[in-house]
N, C-alpha and C positions, 0 to 999 in steps of 0.2 A: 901143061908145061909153063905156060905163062905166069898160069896164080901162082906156082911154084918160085919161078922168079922176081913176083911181088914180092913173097914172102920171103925168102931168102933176103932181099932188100931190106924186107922192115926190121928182119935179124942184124944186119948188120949196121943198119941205123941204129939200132938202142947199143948195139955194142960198141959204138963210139965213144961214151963215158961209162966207162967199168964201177961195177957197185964198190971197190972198195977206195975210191976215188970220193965216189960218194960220200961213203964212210970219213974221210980223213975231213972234209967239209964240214961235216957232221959234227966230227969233234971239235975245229977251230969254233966255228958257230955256236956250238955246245959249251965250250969255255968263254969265250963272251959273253953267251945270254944269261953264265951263271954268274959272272962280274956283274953286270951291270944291275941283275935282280938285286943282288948283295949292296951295291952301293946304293940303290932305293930303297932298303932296309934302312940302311946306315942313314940315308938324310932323313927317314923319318924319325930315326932314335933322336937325332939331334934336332931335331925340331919339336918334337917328346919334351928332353931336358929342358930345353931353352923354355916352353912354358913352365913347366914346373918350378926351374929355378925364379919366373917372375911371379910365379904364385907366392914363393915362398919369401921374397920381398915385399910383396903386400901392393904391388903396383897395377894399379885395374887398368890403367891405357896401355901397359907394356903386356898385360896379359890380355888383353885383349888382339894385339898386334899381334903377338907371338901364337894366342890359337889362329888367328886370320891364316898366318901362314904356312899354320902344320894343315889346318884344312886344306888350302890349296894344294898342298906335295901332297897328300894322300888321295887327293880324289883323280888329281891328275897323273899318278904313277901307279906302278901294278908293283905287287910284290910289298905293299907299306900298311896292313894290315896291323893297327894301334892299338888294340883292345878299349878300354875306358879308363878315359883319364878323370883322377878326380881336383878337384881344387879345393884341399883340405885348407889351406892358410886364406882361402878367400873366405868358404862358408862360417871358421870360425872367425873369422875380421869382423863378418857382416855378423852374424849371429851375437857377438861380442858388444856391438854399437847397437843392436836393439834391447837387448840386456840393459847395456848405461844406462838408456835412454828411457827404459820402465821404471829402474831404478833411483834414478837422479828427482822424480816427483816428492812431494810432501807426501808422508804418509805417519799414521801412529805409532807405530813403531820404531821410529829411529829411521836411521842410513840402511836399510834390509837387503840393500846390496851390497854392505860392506860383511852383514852377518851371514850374507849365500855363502859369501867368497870363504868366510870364517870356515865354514859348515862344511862347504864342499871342496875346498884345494886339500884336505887332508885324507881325502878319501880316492885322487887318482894323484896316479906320478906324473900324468901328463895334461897336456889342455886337451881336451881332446871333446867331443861328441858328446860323451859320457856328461864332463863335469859340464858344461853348458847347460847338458837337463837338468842336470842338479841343479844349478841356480836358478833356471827359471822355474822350476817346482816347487825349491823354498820362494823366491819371490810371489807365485802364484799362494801358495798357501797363506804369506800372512801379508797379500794385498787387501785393502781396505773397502771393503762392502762389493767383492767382488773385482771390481771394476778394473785391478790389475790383469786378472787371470785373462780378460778379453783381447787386452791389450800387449802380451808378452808371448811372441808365435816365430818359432825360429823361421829360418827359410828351410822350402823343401828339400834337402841333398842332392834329388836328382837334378836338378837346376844346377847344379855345382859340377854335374856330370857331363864330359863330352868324348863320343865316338864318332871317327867319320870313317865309310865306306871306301875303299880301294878296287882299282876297276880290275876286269880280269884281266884287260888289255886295255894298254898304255902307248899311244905314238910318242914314245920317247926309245934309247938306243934297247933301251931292255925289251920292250913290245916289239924292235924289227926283230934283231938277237932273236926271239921263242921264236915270232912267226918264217925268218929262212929255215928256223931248225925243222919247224914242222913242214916245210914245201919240200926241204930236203927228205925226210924221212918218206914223204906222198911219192918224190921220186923212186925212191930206194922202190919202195913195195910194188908201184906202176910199172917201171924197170923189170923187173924179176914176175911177176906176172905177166905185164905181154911176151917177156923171152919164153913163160913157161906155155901162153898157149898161140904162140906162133908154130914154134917147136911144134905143140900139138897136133895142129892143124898141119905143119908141114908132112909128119912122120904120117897121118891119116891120109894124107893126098899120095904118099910113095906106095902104099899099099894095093 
């Protein structure tokens, strides 16, 4: 009789907060954690743009600044997964300025940078990757007793490349936001399990 009125006890302790109570928690928490994930989306997008756009000014301390601080928000925020950003206006700035600069030498030839550029702007529409090898190919080709071809080495594009990792959890409002959602949910199940074998045990103790 007595374990009977523990148990009967502990039934009526867990039926102090009803599961669909729970539930409605559930969902407030559930609508936060999905705000807040969204707006650590959003500041990485915008921290994305803001390098790209100082790529695409040609600015090496703004771009530099501007990855410091998309690194920072993505490592420190969950939910800000960047894929790979490239720095297309940087690697061709740099690649651009080793060109001149193999170019601009005395050679037998003439000005052989001015005949790349003849040779090769008519065969892309854009500046791109492409037409870069093309000039340093024809530069290569009619360098003078070799000595160009040693000297004329674009940079390697993956250096141009940057991904940073995003945690799976974040102490910011989005990392409490998931972690109440999941205590809540540990409740729900904990809940509805000891009611189911309290019950159990009680109905096997009347028999």
């Amino acid at each position: 009789m007595a374990e009977n009125q523990g148990v009967k006890r502990s039934i009526r302790h867990l039926q102090y907060v009803r599961t669909w109570q729970l539930l409605i928690l559930l969902v407030l928490f559930g609508f936060l954690a999905a705000t807040f994930l969204r707006l650590n989306s959003v500041g990485m997008i915008q921290r994305r743009e803001a390098v790209l756009a100082a790529d695409a000014h040609g600015d090496v301390d703004q771009i530099k600044s501007r990855l410091f601080d998309l690194q920072r928000f993505v490592t420190s925020h969950m939910n800000t997964n960047m894929g790979t950003i490239y720095l297309e206006h940087l690697y061709n700035q740099d690649s651009q300025q080793i060109i001149n600069d193999a170019g601009g030498g005395s050679n037998p030839n003439g000005n052989i940078y001015k005949k790349a550029q003849d040779v090769c702007a008519p065969r892309y529409t854009s500046y791109s990757q492409a037409y870069l090898q093309c000039t340093v190919d024809y530069l290569e080709q009619y360098g003078s007793s070799g000595e160009l071809k040693s000297t004329v080495k674009l940079p390697k594009p993956d250096a141009y490349s940057h991904s940073f990792a995003s945690p799976l959890w974040s102490a910011d409002f989005a990392g409490w936001s998931v972690l109440i959602c999941v205590l809540i949910i540990i409740m729900i199940f904990v809940r509805l399990i000891g009611l189911l074998i309290l019950k159990l045990i009680l109905e096997l103790s009347n028999r």
